[in-house]
N, C-alpha and C positions, 0 to 999 in steps of 0.2 A: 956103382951107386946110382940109381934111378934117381931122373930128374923130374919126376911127379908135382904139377901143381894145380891139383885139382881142387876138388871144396873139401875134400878131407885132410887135408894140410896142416899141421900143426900152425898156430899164430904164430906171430914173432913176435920178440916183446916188448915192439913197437909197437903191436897191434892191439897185446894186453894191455897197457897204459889205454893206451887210448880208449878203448873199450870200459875198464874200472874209471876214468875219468865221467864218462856219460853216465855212468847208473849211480853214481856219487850222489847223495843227497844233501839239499844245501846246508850251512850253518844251524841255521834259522830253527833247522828240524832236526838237528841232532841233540840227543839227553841233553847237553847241557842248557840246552835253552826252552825245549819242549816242557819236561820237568816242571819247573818253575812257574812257567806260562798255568799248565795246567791247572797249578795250585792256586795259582791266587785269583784262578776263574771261580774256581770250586767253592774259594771263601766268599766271594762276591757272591757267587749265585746263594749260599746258603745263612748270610750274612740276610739279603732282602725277602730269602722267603720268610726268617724269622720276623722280620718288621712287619711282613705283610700279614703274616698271622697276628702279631701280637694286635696294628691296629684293623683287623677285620671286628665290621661291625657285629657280627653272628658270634664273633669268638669274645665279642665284651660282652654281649648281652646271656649269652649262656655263662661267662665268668659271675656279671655281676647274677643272675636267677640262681647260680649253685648256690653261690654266700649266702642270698636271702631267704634258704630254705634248708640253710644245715646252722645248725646250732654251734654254737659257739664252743671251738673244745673237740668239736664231732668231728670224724671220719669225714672228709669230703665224696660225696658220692661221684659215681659215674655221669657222663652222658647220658649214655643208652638207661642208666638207672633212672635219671630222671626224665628221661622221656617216656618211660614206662609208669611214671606215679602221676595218678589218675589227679589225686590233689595240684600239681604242677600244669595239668596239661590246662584242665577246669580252669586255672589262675590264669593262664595265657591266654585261653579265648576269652574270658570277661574281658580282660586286658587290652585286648585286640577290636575286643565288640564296642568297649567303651569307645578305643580311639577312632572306631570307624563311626559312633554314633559323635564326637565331637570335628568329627572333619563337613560330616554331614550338615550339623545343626549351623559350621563356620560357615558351609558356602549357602545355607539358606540364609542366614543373616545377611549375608551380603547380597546374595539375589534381591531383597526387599529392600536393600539401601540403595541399591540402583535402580529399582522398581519407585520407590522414593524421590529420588531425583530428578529423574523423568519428568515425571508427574510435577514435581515443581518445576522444571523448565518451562512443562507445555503450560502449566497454568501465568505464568511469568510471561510467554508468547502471547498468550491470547488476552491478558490484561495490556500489555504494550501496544496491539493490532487495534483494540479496542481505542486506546487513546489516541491515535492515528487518525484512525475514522475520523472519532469525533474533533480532530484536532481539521483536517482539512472539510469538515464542515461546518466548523465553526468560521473557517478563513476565505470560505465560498460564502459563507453569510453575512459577512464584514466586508468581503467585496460587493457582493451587493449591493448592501446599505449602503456604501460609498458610493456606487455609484448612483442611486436613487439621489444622494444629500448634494451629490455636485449637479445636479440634472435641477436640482429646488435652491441650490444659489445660483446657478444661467441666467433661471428663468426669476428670481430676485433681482440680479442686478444689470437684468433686461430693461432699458430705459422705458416707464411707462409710459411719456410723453414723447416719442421719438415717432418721428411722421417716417409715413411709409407709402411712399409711389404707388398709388394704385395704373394697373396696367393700362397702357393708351389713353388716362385719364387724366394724369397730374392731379389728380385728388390727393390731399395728405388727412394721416387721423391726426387730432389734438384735444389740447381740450379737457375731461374731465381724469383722461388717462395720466395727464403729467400729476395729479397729487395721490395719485393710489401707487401701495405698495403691488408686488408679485400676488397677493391673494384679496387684491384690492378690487370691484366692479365697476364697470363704468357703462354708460347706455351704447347699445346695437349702432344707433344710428344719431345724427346730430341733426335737431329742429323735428323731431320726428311727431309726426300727426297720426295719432291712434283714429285707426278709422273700421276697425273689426274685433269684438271680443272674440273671447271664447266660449263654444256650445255648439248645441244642434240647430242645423238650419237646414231647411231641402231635403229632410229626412235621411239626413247625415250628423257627423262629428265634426265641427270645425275644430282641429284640434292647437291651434295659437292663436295667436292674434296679429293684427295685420296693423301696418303701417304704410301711409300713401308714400313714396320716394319717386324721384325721379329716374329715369335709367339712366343706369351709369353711376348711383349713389353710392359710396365705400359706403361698407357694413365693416362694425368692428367686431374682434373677439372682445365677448364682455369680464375677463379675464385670465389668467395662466391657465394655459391645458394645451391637450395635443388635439389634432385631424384627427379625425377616425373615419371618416367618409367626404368624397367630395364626386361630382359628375354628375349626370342626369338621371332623373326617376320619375315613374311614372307618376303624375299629375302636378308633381311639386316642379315639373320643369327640371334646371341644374339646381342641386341642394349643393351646402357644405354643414355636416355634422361636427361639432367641437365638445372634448371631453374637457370638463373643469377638472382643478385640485381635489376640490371637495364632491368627485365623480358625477355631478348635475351635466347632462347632453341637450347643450342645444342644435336649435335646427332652423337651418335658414333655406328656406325657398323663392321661386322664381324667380331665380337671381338671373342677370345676364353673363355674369362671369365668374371664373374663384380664381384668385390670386395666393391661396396657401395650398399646400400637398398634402395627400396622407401620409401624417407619423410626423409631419413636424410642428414641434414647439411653437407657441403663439402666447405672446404676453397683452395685459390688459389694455386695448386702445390698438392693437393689432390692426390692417387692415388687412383681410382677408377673403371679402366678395365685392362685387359690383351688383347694386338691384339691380331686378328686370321686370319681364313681364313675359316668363318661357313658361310653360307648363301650362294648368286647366287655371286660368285665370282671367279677368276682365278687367286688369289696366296696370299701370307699374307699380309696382308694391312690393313691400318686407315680408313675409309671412313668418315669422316666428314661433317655436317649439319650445316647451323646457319639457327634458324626460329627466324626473331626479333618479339618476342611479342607470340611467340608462332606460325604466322600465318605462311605463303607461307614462303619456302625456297629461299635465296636469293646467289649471288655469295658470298662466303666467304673472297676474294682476298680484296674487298674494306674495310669489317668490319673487317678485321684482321690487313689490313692498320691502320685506325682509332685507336684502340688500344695498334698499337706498335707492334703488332704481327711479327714475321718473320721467 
């Protein structure tokens, strides 16, 4: 007996077990379980495609277009029949034309209501901007005032009798300033002797009138107002210019000194110069100016009438 053990050897049938064990298919996939599986896929799957048709939008609105174009009683027709009847198709574009003319005319509506709106915001903006404005110019014009009205009580209850040091002099004002109120006047100078009007002389403008003083004489302000000019000029010598309340500018010449600034305050009986005798002149003396308003100088004799002056 040949002891042959080559590859064409019968298996042994150890070798067929073992072999039908590996090509074995599991449980899982044999009839009893595949069967089964299979079926209640098949119901599943045919279970939702009916739902799905039933709620398909295309399969209600063709449901509900067949009923509303067969008669009662009638044969229902086809699909394809009624896609074919010209009357059907005609209903469906008006139908179609309608709803695309009411989507239309919705979003123009609404374009104009927010076209609308707008439009009232910006107008609601620009009345609000408006009141702004006019709200911070009315509160720039209220400060103002305010400060003008504390600037006219200072200069009210500025003592109008209160002496005031003239410089290297010990001269004080007194006198007819302690019974005048802030827009009350009182004289230039005290004892004063009129010794020049006003007019043409020398083939000039005497443009004030002159008063003899000693140098060194306090000159007063003859009431409330500010400096508007002080320092030397030509022929007046040193001047100091003062604006009143009621805007009259006077003007004092050939002074030998000014003991007030420009820009400051000066109440009635102020002292504010020392006479001299600087500039184009021939002995110590006042020379005095009224300009009402700032303009042309006028006779002093009348507006010092008017105030009481003497």
């Amino acid at each position: 007996m040949s002891e042959y053990t080559g590859r064409h050897r019968p298996p042994t049938r150890a070798e067929r077990r073992a072999q039908q064990r590996r090509s074995r298919l599991p449980k899982t996939f044999g009839p009893a379980y595949a069967l089964p599986t299979a079926a209640a896929a098949t119901l599943v799957l045919t279970a939702a495609g009916a739902t799905a048709a039933q709620s398909s939008p295309f399969t209600s609105a063709a449901s509900h277009a067949q009923a509303a174009f067969t008669p009662a009683g009638a044969e229902t027709p086809s699909a394809a029949e009624m896609l074919s009847d010209p009357d059907v198709v005609e209903s469906a574009r008006a139908e179609s034309a309608t709803t695309t003319d009411e989507t239309d005319g919705l979003a123009q509506r609404r374009q104009a209501a927010s076209t609308s709106v707008a439009q009232d915001q910006g107008r609601t903006q620009e009345r609000q901007r408006v009141a702004r404005d006019k709200a911070r110019k009315q509160l720039a014009a209220d400060r103002a005032e305010a400060k003008k009205r504390a600037a006219r009580e200072r200069a009210a209850q500025s003592t109008s009798g209160s002496t005031t040091t003239a410089s290297g002099s010990g001269a004080t004002a007194s006198g007819d300033a302690s019974s005048v109120g802030a827009q009350g006047w009182v004289k230039p100078l005290d004892n004063a002797v009129f010794t020049s009007p006003f007019g043409h002389r020398w083939g000039r403008l005497h443009a004030g009138q002159d008063y003899a003083a000693a140098v060194g004489t306090p000159l007063k302000a003859m009431s409330s107002g500010e400096v508007i000019g002080a320092g030397p000029m030509d022929g007046y010598g040193i001047y100091i210019d003062i604006k009143y309340w009621d805007g009259t500018v006077s003007r004092y010449g050939h002074l030998s000194s000014v003991s007030a600034s420009v820009g400051q305050q000066v109440a009635p009986g102020d002292t504010v110069a020392l006479s001299g005798n600087t500039g184009r002149s021939t002995g110590p003396h006042l020379h005095m100016e009224i300009h009402p308003g700032g303009g042309e100088p006028i006779d002093p004799a009348a507006w010092l009438a008017e105030r009481g002056i003497s």
